[in-house]
Every structure is written in C-alpha cells, then in structure tokens.
C-alpha positions as CSV (number, residue, x, y, z in Angstrom):
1,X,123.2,145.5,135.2
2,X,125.9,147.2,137.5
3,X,127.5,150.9,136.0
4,X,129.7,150.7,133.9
5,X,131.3,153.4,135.8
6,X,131.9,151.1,138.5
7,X,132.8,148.5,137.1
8,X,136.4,148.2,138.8
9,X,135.1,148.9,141.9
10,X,132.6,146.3,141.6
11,X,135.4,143.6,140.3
12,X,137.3,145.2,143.2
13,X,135.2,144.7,146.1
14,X,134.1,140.7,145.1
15,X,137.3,139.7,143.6
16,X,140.5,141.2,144.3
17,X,139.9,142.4,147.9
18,X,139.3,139.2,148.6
19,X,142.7,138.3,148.0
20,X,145.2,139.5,150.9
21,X,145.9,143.0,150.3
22,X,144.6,143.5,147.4
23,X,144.8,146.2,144.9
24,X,143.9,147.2,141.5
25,X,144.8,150.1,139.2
26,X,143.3,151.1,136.1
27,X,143.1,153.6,133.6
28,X,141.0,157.0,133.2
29,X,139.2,158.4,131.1
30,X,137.5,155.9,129.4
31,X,139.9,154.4,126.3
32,X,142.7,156.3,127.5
33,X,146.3,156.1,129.6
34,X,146.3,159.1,130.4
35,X,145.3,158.4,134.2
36,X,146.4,156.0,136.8
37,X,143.6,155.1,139.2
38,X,144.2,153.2,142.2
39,X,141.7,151.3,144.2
40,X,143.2,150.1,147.6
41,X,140.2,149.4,149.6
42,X,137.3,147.0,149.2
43,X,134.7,149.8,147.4
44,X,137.0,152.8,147.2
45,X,134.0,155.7,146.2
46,X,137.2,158.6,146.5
47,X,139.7,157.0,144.2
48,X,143.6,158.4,144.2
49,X,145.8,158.8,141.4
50,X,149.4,157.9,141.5
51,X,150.0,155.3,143.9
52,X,152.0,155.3,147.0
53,X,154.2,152.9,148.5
54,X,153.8,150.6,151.5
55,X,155.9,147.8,153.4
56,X,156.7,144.7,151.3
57,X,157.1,142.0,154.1
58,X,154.4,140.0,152.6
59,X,152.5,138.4,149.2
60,X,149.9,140.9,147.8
61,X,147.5,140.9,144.8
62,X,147.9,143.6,142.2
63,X,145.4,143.8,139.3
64,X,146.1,145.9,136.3
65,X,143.1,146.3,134.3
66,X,144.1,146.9,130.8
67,X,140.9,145.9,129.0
68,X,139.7,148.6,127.4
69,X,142.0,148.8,124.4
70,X,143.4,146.7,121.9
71,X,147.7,146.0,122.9
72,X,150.2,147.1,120.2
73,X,153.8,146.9,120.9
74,X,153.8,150.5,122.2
75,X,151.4,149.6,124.4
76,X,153.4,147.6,126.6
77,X,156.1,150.4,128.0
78,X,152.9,152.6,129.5
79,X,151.9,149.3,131.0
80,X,155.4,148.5,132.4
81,X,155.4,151.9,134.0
82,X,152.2,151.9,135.8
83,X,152.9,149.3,137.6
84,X,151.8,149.4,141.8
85,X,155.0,149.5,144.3
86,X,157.5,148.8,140.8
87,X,160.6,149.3,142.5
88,X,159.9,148.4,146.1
89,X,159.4,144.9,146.7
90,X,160.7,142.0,146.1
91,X,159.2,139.7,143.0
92,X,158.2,137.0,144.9
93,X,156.0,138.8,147.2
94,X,153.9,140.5,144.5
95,X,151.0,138.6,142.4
96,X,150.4,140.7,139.1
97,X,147.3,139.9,137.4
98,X,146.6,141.4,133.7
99,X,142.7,141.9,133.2
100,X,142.3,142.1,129.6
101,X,139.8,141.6,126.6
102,X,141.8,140.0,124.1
103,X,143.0,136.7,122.6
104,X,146.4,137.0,121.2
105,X,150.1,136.3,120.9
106,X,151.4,139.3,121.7
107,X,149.6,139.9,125.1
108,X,150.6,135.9,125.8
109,X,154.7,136.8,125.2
110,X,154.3,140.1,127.8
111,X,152.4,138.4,130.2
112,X,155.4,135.6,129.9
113,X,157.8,138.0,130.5
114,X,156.2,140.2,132.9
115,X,155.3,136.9,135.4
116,X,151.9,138.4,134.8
117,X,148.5,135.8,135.5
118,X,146.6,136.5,132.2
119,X,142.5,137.0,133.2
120,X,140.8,137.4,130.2
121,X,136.8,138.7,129.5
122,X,134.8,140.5,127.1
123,X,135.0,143.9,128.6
124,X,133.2,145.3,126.1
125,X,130.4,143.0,126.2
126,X,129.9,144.5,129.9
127,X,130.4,148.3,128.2
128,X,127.6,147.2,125.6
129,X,124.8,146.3,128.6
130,X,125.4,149.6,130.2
131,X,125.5,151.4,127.4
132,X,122.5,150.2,125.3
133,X,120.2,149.1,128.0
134,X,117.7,151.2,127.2
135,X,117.0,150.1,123.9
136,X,115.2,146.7,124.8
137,X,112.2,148.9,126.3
138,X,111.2,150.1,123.1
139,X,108.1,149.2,121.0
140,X,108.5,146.9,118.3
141,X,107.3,148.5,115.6
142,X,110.4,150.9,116.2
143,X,112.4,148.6,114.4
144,X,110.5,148.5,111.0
145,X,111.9,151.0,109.3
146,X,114.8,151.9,107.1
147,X,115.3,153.6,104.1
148,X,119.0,153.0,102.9
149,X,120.4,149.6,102.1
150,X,123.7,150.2,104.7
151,X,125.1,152.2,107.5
152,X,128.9,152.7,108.1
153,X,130.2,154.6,110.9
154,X,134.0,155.6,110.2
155,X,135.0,158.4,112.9
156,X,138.7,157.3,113.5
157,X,141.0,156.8,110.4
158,X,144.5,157.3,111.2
159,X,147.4,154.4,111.8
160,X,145.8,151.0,112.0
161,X,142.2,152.3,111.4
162,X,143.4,153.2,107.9
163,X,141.6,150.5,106.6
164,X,138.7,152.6,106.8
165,X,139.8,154.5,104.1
166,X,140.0,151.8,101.6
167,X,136.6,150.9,102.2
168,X,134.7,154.1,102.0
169,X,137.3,154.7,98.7
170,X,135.4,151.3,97.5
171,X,132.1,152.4,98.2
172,X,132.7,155.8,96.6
173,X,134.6,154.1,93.6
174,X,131.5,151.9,93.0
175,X,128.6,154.9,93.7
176,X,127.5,152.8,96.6
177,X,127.5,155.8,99.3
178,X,124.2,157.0,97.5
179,X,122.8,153.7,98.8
180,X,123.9,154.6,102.5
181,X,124.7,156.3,105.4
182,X,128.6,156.8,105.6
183,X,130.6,158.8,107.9
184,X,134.5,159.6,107.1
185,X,136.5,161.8,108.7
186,X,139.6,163.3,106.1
187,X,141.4,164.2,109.4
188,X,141.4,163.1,113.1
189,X,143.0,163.8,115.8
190,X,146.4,162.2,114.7
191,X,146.4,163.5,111.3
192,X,144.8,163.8,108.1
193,X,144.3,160.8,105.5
194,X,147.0,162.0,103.7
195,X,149.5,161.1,106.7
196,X,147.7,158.4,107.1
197,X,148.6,156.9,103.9
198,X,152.1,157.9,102.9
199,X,153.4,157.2,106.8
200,X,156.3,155.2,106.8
201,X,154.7,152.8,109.4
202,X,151.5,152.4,108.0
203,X,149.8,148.7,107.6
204,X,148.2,149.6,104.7
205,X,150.3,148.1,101.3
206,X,150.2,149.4,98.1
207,X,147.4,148.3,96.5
208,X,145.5,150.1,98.7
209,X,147.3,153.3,99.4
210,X,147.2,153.6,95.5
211,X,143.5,153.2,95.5
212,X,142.9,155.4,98.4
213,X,145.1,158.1,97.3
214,X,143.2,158.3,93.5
215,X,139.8,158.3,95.1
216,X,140.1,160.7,98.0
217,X,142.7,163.5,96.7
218,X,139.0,164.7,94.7
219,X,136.8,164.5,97.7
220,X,136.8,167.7,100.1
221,X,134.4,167.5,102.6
222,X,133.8,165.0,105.5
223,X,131.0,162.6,105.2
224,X,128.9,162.9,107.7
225,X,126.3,160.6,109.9
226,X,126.2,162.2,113.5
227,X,128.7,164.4,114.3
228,X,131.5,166.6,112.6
229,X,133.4,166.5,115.9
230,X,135.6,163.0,116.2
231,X,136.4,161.1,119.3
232,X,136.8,157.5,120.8
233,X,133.3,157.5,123.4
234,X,130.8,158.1,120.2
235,X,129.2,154.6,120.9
236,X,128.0,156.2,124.3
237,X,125.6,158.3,122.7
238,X,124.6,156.9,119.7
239,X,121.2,157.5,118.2
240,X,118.9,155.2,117.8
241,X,117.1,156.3,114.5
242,X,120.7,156.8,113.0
243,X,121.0,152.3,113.8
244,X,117.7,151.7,112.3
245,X,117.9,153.8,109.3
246,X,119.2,151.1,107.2
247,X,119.4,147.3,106.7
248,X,122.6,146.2,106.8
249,X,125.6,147.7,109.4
250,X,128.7,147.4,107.8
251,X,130.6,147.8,111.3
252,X,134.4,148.8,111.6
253,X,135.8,147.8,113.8
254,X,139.1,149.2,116.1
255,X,141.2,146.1,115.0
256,X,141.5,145.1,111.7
257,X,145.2,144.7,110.7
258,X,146.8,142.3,113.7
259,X,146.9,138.6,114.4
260,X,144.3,138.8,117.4
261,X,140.9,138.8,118.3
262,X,138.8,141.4,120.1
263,X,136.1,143.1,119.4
264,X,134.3,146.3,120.9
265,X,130.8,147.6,121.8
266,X,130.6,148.4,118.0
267,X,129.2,145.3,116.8
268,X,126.7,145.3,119.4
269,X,124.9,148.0,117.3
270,X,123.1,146.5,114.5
271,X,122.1,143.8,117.5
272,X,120.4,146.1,119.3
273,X,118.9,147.5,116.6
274,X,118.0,144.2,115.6
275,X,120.3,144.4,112.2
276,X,122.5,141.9,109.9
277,X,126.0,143.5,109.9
278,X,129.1,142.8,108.2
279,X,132.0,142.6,110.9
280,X,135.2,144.3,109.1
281,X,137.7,143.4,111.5
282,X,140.5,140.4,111.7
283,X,140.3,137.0,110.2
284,X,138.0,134.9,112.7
285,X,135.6,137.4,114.2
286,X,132.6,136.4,113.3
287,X,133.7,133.0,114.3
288,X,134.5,134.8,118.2
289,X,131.3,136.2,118.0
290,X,129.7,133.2,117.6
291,X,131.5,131.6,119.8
292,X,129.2,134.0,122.6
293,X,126.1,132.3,121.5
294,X,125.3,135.4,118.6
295,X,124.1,133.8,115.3
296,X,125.4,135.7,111.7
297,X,124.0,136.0,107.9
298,X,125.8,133.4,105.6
299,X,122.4,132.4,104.2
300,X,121.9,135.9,102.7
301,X,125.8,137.1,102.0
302,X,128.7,135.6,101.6
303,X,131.1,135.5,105.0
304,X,134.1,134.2,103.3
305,X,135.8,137.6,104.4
306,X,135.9,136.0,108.0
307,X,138.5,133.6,107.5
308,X,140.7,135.7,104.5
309,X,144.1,136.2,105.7
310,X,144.4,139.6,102.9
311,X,144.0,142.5,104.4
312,X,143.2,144.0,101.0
313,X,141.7,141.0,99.4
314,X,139.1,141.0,102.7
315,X,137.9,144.3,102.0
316,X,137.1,143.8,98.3
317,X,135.4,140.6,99.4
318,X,132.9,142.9,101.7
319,X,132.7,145.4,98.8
320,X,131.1,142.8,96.5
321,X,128.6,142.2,99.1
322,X,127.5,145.4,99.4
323,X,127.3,146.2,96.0
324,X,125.4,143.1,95.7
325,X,123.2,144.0,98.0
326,X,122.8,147.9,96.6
327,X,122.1,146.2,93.1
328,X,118.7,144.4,94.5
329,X,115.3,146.2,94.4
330,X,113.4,147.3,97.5
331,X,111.0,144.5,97.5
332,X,113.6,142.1,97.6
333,X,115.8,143.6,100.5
334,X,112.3,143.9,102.8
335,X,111.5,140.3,101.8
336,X,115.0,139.4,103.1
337,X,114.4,141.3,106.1
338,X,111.7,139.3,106.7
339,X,113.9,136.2,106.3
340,X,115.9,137.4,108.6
341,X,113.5,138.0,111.6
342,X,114.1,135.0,113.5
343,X,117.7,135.6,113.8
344,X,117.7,138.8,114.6
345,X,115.0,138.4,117.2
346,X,117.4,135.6,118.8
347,X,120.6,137.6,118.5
348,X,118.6,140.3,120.0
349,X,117.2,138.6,123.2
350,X,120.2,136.7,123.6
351,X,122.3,139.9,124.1
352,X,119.5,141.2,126.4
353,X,119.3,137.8,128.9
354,X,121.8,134.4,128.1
355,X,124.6,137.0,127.1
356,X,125.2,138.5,130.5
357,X,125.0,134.8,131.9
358,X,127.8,134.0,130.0
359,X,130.1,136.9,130.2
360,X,129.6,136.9,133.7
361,X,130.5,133.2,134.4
362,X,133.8,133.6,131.9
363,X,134.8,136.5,134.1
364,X,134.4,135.0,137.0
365,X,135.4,131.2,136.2
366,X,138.7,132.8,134.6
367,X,139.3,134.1,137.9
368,X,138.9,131.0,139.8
369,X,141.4,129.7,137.7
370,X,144.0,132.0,138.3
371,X,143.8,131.2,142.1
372,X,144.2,127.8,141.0
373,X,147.6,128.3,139.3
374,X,148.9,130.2,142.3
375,X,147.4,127.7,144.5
376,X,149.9,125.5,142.3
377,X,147.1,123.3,141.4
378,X,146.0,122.8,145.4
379,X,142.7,122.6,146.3
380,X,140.8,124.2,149.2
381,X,142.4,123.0,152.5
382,X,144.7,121.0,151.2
383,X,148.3,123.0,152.2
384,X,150.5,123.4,154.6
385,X,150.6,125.7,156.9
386,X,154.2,127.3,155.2
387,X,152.3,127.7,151.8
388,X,150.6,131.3,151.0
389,X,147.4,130.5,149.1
390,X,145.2,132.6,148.1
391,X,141.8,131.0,147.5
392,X,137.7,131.8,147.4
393,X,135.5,129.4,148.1
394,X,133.1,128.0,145.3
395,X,130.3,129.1,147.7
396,X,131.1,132.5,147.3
397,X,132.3,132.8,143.7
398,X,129.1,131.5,142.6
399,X,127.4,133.7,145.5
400,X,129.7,136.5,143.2
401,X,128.4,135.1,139.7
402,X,124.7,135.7,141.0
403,X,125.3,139.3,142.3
404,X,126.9,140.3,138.9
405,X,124.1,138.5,137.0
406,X,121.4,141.2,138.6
C-alpha cells in the first residue's frame, strides 16, 4: 500500500499529469485548511505553497483535493479562494476537478455552480490501509480478550460533534460507563460543553440540550481512554490493546447531524480489531458501509438506528442497545462473540485484501469517467482535430489500477 503521505503525489503523477498541464492543490496538515500545497510537476518531492501564475493561452487540468473533511456551508468560501490561477484565465480554458469523499446534496449544488467535475472516493478508506497496516501481522490469539462490554472514543465535542454529548449523558444517566471504556472531553479546542450547548447555532434541539445540560453540570473531570490532550490525528496512533479491550465499539463518528454520507478511518477500528460496532453517524451508514463489501450485526442488535431520520430519537435507539447488551452476563456476551467469529473474520480480511481492490478501481473508474464528460461522451480517436480532449487510454488506467493495488 502506497504512503499515505503521498498520496497526492501518487494520484498526481498517474492521473492528473497525464492530463495537459496538469496541476493539483491540496491541503496541509492533515484535516486542516490551513495550507495550500501545490503540485505542478509529475512527482513533485519539494512541494510550494501559494501558487503562482502562468500564461492562460490554453486548456489545463486543475484538481482540488478536498477529501479529507466533511463540506459544511462554511466550507465552501476557503475552497472558492484556493483556487489555482482564480483571476487569470479565462473559464473556458480551465478544467476544475473536485476530489472528494462524500455523497451529498450540498457538495452536488457547489460543484453545479463552481463548473466543477465531481470525482468522488473513499479517502479514508485509503487513510485506514496506511494507518492500520500493521495490525494484520499480529497473532491471533491477540484478539481474545476483552474485559468491558463497550468502548467509546469521544475526543471532539463542540458544534456538530455535540451529539457526543448526548450520548455519553445517556450512558452516564443509565450507569452504563461502569461497563466501558468512554472518553469525553468537557472542553476542546472550540470551547467547552457548555458553549457547545447553549450556542445559538447548535444542531442539537431541546430535548437533548435539556438532557445534556442536567447530566453533565455534576460531572467535573474528563473521562478519559488515551489521552487528556485532544486533537483531530488521534486515529494515527491508536493503541491496539485500548481496540481490543472490549466487545462492542460504539464509534462516533465526525458526521452525524447532515443529510450526507461519509464516513472516516474511525469505523475501521473495531474491524481491525476484529469487533461488532455500532456506527453513530447519519441515517444510511451502515447501509454505505455495506455497500463496500463489510458485513454488520443485526442478528445480535437491533440496527434500526440506521435508517431513523431523529437525530435524538437515533441516539436513544443505540442507548437501548447498549444497555441491553450491559444487562447480559459474561457467559452470554463471549458465547455471542463466538457467534460472531465468522463475520468478523470476513470483515476483517476483506478490509485487509478485496477492500483495496475496490477502493482502488472506484477511484480510478470515477476518473475515467470524468474524461468522458469532457470528452463530451467521445471515445478514444474519435475527434476532430479542432476539439481539445483530454483522454487515457484503458491500457494504462488499468496499467494505473494495478500499480495502486500493490
């Protein structure tokens, strides 16, 4: 699997280099716009920030890769402005392409209006391979154990992580925590859970802010899994005796609250780890994640919560689970564990071998049919000598497919 680190510069030097003069831009450090990095040749190993201007006589591919994080409408105006050559050239000589990781309305209107081509891919499936690689070299009996019935990692709680709160106020509200491992933060790096609450703008509504606000006004100190020190890269370095601790992951993920789908390396944890989960996150994520070839629980919990449109209704739904599950004796949660094992063994392999296949082909196929829709449909040397196309052979892209597969 190619670094992560790379990982532009890899999609750079197959893909958009390919294309005329090519260039891509994307954004450093990792889940941040705080950088603008420009890559201008075909493997650039001394990147540039802040990119310069050259002639616009002629077509040229741009590729913003915005894939990293979820798009809000805030998000859009940072986007906007880190746009290559902006104010220099005419439109109809520059192709903008959005590389992006998620399946939603909103990205589909600003692509519309930005005459953006809209190539989408699970990112963060690719972030998941680098990042837990390791873990399919270990022994098998490292994944016997576990002493708590659920692990819940909460690092982030302010704005539309807020739901966060709600939950570990249910779990503390129904003396579940004692049957886990729970981190909560009472204040991040945009404020505390107080502001998180009472902000004018939150998405939480009032049944929960109620609730929250009774439970956590009593409780003073953080709870606590890894680290008391908060940030966004924590999945980097996560511990593996912290994932197979308990049974069930109940995983949280960064979007819970909007109309889209798109998941992070999060739920890849209890995989690795070869765990059942919970997936807190929007309406029709388990469904996505399925859609990848990964295989989920309903024969031991109830996944209604997938497809409830409540944001507070969804939450108490995964709250009687867990309860449920908290309620049973040891000997039945190891004999369900032992249900389990085929499905986890499958989930787990498949993430390891079949899922790479996949994300690799939809990143590459997705591409292919971008050319195609500036190609206006046209296939390979069928154009006249007036029209500009832009085109890779199918030799090559699957030549490409093969090289990222390795």
């Amino acid at each position: 699997m190619f670094s992560l680190d790379r990982f532009y510069n890899i999609l750079h030097n197959n893909l958009i280099s390919k294309c005329a003069n090519g260039k891509s831009i994307y954004f450093f450090p990792f889940g941040t716009y705080e950088d603008k990095v420009v890559l201008a040749n075909s493997f650039s190993i001394n990147d540039y920030i802040n990119p310069i201007n050259e002639k616009a006589d002629r077509p040229f591919f741009q590729c913003y890769f915005a894939d990293q994080e979820p798009y809000y409408n805030e998000t859009f105006p940072i986007l906007k402005d880190a746009l290559i050559h902006r104010d220099h050239v005419m439109p109809d000589t520059r192709i903008n392409i959005l590389a992006n990781s998620e399946k939603s309305q909103l990205k589909n209107d600003f692509v519309k209006s930005q005459n953006y081509y809209d190539w989408y891919y699970f990112y963060h499936g690719f972030v998941a391979l680098d990042w837990y690689r390791d873990f399919q070299y270990l022994t098998p009996d490292s994944f016997n154990r576990f002493d708590k019935v659920f692990i819940c990692y909460n690092h982030l709680i302010s704005k539309y992580r807020s739901y966060r709160l709600h939950l570990v106020s249910n779990l503390i509200d129904h003396d579940l925590i004692k049957h886990g491992r729970v981190s909560l933060f009472l204040e991040d790096t945009h404020g505390t859970w107080e502001e998180a609450v009472w902000h004018p703008d939150t998405p939480l509504d009032t049944r929960a802010r109620l609730k929250i606000y009774k439970t956590l006004r009593g409780v003073t100190d953080t709870l606590t899994i890894d680290t008391v020190t908060p940030n966004g890269t924590l999945s980097a370095n996560v511990k593996f005796d912290d994932l197979t601790s308990a049974l069930f992951h109940v995983v949280t993920e960064t979007v819970y609250f909007h109309d889209k789908l798109h998941l992070t390396e999060k739920v890849f944890k209890p995989i690795v780890a070869k765990r059942p989960f919970f997936l807190v996150s929007t309406p029709g994520s388990l469904a996505y994640l399925k859609s990848y070839g990964f295989k989920t629980f309903d024969r031991w919990i109830d996944e209604s919560y997938d497809t409830e449109q409540d944001h507070y209704i969804r939450i108490e739904k995964i709250t009687e689970e867990i309860a449920r599950l908290c309620a049973m004796d040891r000997g039945a949660l190891k004999q369900m564990h032992l249900e389990m094992q085929e499905i986890l063994e499958y989930n787990f392999n498949h993430f390891y071998n079949k899922f790479k296949d996949i994300i690799v082909d939809e990143l590459v196929d997705n591409f292919e049919h971008i050319l195609c829709r500036i190609n206006n449909g046209r296939q390979p040397n069928n154009h006249s000598k007036h029209h500009q196309r832009f085109e890779l052979s199918p030799e090559y892209l699957q030549d490409v497919k093969k090289r990222l597969k390795q």
